[in-house]
Structure formats: C-alpha cells, structure tokens
N, C-alpha and C positions, 0 to 999 in steps of 0.2 A: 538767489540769495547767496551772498557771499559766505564763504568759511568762517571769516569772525562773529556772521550774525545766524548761522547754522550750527555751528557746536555748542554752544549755550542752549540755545530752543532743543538738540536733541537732548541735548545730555539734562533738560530738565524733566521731558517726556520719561526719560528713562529712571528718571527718580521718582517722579511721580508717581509710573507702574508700582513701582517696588513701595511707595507709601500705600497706595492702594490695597493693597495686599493686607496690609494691617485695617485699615479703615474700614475695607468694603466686610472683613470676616468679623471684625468686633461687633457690627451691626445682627449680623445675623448667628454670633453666639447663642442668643437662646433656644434659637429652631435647631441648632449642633445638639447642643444640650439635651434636648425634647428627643430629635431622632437618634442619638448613642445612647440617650440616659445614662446622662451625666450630670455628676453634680459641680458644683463652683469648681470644686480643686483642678478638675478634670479638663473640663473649660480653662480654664487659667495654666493647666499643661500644652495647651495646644498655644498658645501664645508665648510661653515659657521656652520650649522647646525652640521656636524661630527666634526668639532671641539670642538666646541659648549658642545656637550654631552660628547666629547672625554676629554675633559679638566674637564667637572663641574666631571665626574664619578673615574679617575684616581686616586683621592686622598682617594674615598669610600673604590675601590679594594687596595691601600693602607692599610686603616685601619684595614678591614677585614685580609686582610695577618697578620698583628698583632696579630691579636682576635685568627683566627681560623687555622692558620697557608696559604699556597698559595696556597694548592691543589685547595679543593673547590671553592674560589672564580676564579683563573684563569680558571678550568673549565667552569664552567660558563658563564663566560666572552669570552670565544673562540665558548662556543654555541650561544650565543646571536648575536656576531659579526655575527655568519654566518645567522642567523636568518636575520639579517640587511640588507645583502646582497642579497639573495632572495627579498628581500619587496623590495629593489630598484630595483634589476634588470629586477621586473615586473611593476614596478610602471604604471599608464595609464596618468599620470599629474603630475603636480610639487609639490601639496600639498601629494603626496603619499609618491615622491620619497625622499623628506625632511624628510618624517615622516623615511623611510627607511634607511638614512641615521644619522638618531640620534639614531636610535637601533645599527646601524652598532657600530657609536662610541660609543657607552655607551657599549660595548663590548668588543670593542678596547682598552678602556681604564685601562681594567685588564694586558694586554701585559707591556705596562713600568712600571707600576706600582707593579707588584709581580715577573718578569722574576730575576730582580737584587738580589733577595733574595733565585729565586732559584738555579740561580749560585752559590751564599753564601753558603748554605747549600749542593751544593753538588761537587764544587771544593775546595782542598785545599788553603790556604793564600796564599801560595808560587805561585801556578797557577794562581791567580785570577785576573793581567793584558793580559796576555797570552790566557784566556778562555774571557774575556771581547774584547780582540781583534778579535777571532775567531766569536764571536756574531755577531760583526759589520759586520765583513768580512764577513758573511753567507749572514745577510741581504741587506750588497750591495748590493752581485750580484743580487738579489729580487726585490731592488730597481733601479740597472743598466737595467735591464731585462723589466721595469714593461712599460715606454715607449711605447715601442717595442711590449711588449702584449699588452698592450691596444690598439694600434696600427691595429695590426693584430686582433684581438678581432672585432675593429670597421666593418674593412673592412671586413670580413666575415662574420660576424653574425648580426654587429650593437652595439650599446653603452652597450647594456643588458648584451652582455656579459662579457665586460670590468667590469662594477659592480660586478657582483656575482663572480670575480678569488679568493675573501679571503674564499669561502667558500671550499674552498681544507683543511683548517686548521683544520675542523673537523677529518680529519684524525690523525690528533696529535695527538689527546683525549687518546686515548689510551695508548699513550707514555708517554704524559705529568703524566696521572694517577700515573703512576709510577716512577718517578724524582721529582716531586713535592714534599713537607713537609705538614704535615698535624697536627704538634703543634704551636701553638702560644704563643707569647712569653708575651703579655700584658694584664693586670691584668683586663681590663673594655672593660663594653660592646659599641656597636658603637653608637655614639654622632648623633642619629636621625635628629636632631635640626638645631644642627650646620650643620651637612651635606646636608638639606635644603636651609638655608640661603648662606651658601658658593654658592651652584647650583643659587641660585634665580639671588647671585651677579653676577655672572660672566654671566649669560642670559642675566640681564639686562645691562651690561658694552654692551654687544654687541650688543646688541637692541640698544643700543644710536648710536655706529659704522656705524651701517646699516641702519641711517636715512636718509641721503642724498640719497638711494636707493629706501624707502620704504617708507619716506613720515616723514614728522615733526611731524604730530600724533604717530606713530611709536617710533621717539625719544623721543618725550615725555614721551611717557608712560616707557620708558626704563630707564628715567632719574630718574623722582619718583621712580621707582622699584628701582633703582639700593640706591638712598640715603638712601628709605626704608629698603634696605636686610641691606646697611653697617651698620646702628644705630642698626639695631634689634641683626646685627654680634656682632657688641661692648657691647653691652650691655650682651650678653650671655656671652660672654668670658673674662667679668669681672667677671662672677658669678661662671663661669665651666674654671678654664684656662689649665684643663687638658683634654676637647674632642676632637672632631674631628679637632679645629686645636690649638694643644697644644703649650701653654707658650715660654717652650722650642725651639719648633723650630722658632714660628714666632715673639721669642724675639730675634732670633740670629741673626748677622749681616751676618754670612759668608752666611746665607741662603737663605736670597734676595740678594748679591751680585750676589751668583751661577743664582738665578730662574732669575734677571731681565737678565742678559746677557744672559742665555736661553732663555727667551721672546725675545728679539730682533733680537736673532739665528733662532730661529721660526717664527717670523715675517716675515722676510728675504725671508727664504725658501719658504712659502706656499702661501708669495704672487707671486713672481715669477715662481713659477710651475703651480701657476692657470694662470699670466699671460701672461706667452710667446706662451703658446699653442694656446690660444684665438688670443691674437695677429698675430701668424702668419697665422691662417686659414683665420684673416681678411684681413689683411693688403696683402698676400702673396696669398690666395688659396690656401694656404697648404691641404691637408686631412689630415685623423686622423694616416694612416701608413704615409705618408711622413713625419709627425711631428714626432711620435715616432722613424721612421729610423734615422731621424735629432737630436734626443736628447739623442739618447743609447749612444754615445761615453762620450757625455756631465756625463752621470749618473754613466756611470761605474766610474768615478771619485770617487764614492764614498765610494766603498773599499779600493781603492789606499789611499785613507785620512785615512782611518782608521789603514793602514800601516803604514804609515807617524804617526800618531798618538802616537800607541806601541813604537815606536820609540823611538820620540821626549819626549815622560813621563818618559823616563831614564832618562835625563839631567835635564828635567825642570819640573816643578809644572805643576800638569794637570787643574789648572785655567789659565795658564798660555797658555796654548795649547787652551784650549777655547776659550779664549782673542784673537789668532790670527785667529780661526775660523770664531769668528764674524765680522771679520776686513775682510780676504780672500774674506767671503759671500756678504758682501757687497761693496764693493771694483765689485764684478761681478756683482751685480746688477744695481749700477748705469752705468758702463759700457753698462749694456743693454739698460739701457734707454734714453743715450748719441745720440745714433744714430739709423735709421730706418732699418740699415743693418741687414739679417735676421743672417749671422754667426756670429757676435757678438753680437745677442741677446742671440745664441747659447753657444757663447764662457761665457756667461755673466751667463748664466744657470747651466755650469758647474761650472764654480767658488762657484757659492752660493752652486752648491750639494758637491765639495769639502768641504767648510768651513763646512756645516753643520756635514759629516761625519765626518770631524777633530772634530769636537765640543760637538756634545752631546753627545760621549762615555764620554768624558773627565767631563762633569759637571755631569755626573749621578754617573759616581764612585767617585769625590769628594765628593755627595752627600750621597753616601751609607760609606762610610769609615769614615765621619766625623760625625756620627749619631750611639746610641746604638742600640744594638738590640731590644729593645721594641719602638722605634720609627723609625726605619729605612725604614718599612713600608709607614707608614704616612710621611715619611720625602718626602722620592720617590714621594710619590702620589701628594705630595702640590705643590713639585718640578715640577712635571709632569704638575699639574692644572697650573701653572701659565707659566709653556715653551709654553706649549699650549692653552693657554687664545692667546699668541703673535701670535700664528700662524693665530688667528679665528682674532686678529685683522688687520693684512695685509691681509686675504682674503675677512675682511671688506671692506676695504678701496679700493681692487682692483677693489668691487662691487658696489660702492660708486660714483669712481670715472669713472669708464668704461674706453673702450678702444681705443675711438676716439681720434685722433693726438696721443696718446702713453702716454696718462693719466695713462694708470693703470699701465705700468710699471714707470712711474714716480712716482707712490705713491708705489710701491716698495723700489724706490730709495729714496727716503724718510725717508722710515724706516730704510733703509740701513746706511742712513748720523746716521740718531739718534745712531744706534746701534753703532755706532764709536766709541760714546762717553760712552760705555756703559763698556768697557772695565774695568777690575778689575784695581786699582788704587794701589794696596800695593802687584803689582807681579817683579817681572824680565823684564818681558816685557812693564810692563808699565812704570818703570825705565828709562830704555833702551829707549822707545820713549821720553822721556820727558826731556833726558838728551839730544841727538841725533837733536830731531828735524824732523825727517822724519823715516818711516815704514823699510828703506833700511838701515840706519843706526843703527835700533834699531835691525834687523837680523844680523848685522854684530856686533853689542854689544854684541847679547849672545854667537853667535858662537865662540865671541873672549871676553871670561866673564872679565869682571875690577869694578872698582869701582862703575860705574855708574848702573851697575848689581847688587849689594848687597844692601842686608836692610839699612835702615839708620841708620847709627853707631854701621856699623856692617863690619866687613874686612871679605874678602873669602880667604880661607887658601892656 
C-alpha cells in the first residue's frame, strides 16, 4: 500500500479508537452506574470529565503541531490516551475513574487536533477530499462498531472492559512514527499562560453546567472561576495577541461561525449518546448488549453520512453540508424525546449520528483550508476546544437534568432547537430556507439551484 493510500486508513483507525471510547462506555453507563452506585449526575461526570480535558487539551496539541511539527505531540497523546484507559478501566470508585477519564481525554485530544495536518503533509491537494472521506469512513465503522462492543465488552467481562478498547491504539505508534511530520512551521514558543487560562475557562464554564448536579456551591465556585480565567484571558491577549489563542484566528468571523455550529453539533451528539442508553436501561431494562445490538444499525449511519458528505461538497460549500448536519442531528433528537417509544428513540440516535458524521468532516476541513500553515494547527485545536466545550455541555445538562419522565433527553432536545438556529446565515442553504420557508423546500432549492440559492446581488451562470 502506498503512503497516500495508508495515512488516511491509519489515521481513520486512530480516530475511530478514540470514538470508540465514547460509544463502547455510553453503552454500558448503566452497569457503571449499578457497580459505583451512581446516580445520573455521576454518570454524566464520567463523560463530562473526558470532555472536559478533551476540549481544554485539543487546542495545546494544536499549537505544539505548529512549534514542533505532529510527530511528537500525537505520539504522546495516543500514549496517554491509553494510559487513561487503564486508570479507568481499573478504577475501584468514581473519583478514580474521573481522574481516568481526564487522562484518557487529555490524550484524546492530540487525535483531532494534529491528524488534519497529517493528512496535509502527506496526501496530495488533488487527493485531500477523497483521503478526508476515507478517514471518516474508517472511523465510522469504529464508531458503528463501538455500541455493539461495548456491548458485548459489558456482558462478558463487565464495563472495565468496555473502557480500556482505545488502548489497542498503542499499536499505531509505530506507524504513526513514520507518516507523521516532525518540522514545524511557527516561529514562537507555546503560550504557557494563555493555555492555562483558556483550560481554567472552559473547567470552570462547566462547573457552572454541572451545578444543578453537584450542588450551588459547585456553581458558584465555577462562576467566579469562570469570570476570573475570562478578565485574566483578556487582559493577556491584549498584551500577547499572537499566543496560544492568536489575533488572527479569534478575530475572524468565519471561525466562530464554523466552531459555534460545531458546538451545537457536539452538543447534540454527546448528549444523546449518554442519553438514550441510560434511558433505555431505565425506562425498558434494556442490558448493556441489548442496547448496543439496538443502536449498531442506528451508528453505522455514520459512514454512510460521511458518503453522503464526499458527495454533497461537489455541488455545495462544506459550511453548507454542516449546516444541514446540524439540522439532520437535531431534527433526530428531539424526535427522541417526542415520545417514550424505545425505536424512535432509536431511530432519533441515528439521525443525530447521521448529522454528526455529515458534519464535522465538513467543519474541520473548512477549518484547515481556510487557515495558513503556521496557524492551521492552533486553528484545529481552538476549533476542536470549542466543538467539544458543546459536547461537555449537553453531557452537562443530561447530568443536570436526569432521566426521570425523559428529562435528559429533553435537555438534548433542547440543545437540538438552539442548534437550529445555529445554522450559517450567508450559505446556499440558508438562503434556500429563508426564501422557502420550510427544510423541504430549501432541499428542493438547491437541488433545483435559482435565484433564491445565490449570493445577494449576485446571478448563477
């Protein structure tokens, strides 16, 4: 196999592990639950927590890909992951398996953050939606798969082993060693400081999230912290507006377009994959295999999106493919939380894992394409910290809110209305709705492109 058509397949393997991680553990949250005795909030800390570290650390391995090129830090970052995975999968309590699960993501969060740049440097321009498809489609199947292991994980061994499946990733090392880039393209060293305060803010954002769980003393202190990191942010990045979160990127408008519709994509996602498992174990007596047998159909959706995807970004703008991701995703979630029925909580799980796979190939290569190479890195990463800031706070609010009468999928649904509104405003698609008046009218705009599809004062040829 040659290197153009080998760094794609590994580097989707390797994202895949690190989906897996979330997929195969959501499954088997209740049997966590059962053996800590734990209740919702608790549950919904142990996913909070990998978000958590997964988010504040993403934009670090970022910057470092800059500095020192990707080798090193994504090494690193695939040893730690598995490190994480061990500490949780032997955890004896819930304060271990937390701790376990913030190494896991502070490991994790080298994956989206340096993978995009090894792609870059090691397929051609010409190839680079084609090897960006093959990633996604690798890590579907990881992700369609991970259910199902988790699953079968529970019922034979117990929840431990559903935890430790990302440590197979160590096996990469090897591979990765050699595909990877090991120059760096930016001129300064990494912004200690700022990469503190960024971490401190985004802990404390979610400390506030996790009040209504863990007690109004909890938010409080989350709230001072969180006011505390943003003045001490501002005030640094009046002084340094080139560190760790440079000028450039977080003056630009297309950059929070991309990350918030990513945020409410992740939102989406990860509050409905913590909460229909939980829900159905309660609500149904589901086990931890009957859930993941019940949601492998729902998951494989998510290469098929990423099919659909390669696709759809010949015709249209890949914000534009996003845009309908986040609509799709939640469009299934409040479905799920419409009714107590368990296949349409089902049907409602696939939708969101469609939109998400339709959606974040689409905002990361917007992200990486529209950034130079000295900041493409840190673009990723900031990108990454705030897709996934969204995810830690729907797994808030599922923990917040618990699962009795179908609370927690309602504060899915929730996020899902907001994300609606989240949609890019200066796309094709959002044209097309707004001219239209309804989502069925705005598919049949661009299939059948006119006026109401082009820029303003702007005719399509």
């Amino acid at each position: 196999m040659t290197r153009e058509r080998l760094v794609p397949v590994v580097l989707g393997v390797l994202f895949g592990l690190t989906a897996l991680g979330s997929a195969s553990s959501a499954v088997v949250a209740p049997d966590i639950a059962t053996d800590l005795d734990l209740r919702t909030s608790g549950i919904a800390a142990v996913f909070v927590a990998f978000s958590i570290a997964f988010a504040a650390t993403t934009a670090v391995y970022g910057r470092l890909g800059d500095i020192h090129g990707e080798r090193r830090p994504l090494l690193a970052g695939v040893a730690i992951m598995a490190v994480g995975s061990v500490i949780s999968a032997a955890a004896p309590n819930l304060l271990v398996l937390v701790a376990g699960r913030i190494v896991q993501g502070a490991g994790a969060g080298a994956v989206p953050a340096l993978v995009p740049g090894v792609l870059r440097s090691g397929v051609p321009d010409d190839e680079q939606p084609a090897a960006l498809g093959v990633v996604a489609a690798t890590a579907g199947v990881f992700a369609a798969a991970g259910p199902l292991l988790g699953g079968l994980a529970g019922a034979a061994l117990g929840w431990r082993l559903a935890m430790v499946l990302p440590l197979a990733g160590v096996a990469l090392i090897p591979i990765l060693a050699r595909l990877a880039d090991d120059d760096g393209a930016a001129e300064r060293a990494l912004d200690r400081r700022g990469a503190v305060l960024v971490a401190s803010l985004v802990t404390a954002v979610v400390l506030v999230l996790q009040a209504p769980g863990l007690g109004v003393i909890v938010g409080l202190v989350g709230g001072v912290a969180a006011v505390g990191a943003a003045f001490a942010w501002w005030r640094h990045q009046r002084l340094d507006g080139d560190g760790f979160t440079p000028d450039v990127i977080v003056r630009a408008r297309s950059f929070w377009l991309n990350a918030t519709v990513g945020a409410a994509l992740s939102a989406v996602y990860l509050s409905i994959l913590l909460a229909v498992p939980v829900r159905l174990a309660a609500t149904e007596g589901w086990s931890a295999i009957q859930i993941g047998a019940a949601l492998v159909p729902a998951a494989a959706l998510g290469p098929v999106a990423s099919a659909v995807g390669r696709r759809v970004t010949t015709r249209v703008s890949s914000e534009t493919v996003a845009g309908l991701g986040v609509v799709v995703a939640g469009l299934g979630s409040i479905a799920a939380a419409a009714t107590d029925s368990p296949i349409v909580q089902v049907i409602g799980f696939g939708s969101a894992i469609f939109g998400f796979g339709l959606g974040q190939p689409a905002l990361i290569d917007r992200i990486a394409r529209s950034t130079d190479v000295a900041h493409r890195g840190v673009a990723v990463g900031l990108f990454n910290l705030v897709f996934f800031l969204g995810g830690a706070i729907g797994s808030a609010l599922v923990g917040s809110f618990g699962i009795d009468g179908g609370s927690a999928i309602a504060a899915a649904a929730a996020l899902s209305a907001g994300s609606l509104l989240a949609v890019p405003h200066d796309t094709p698609f959002s044209r097309c709705l707004h001219s239209t008046g309804t989502i069925a009218g705005a598919v049949h705009c661009l299939t059948n492109p006119g006026p109401a599809a082009a820029r303003p004062g702007t005719a399509r040829p």
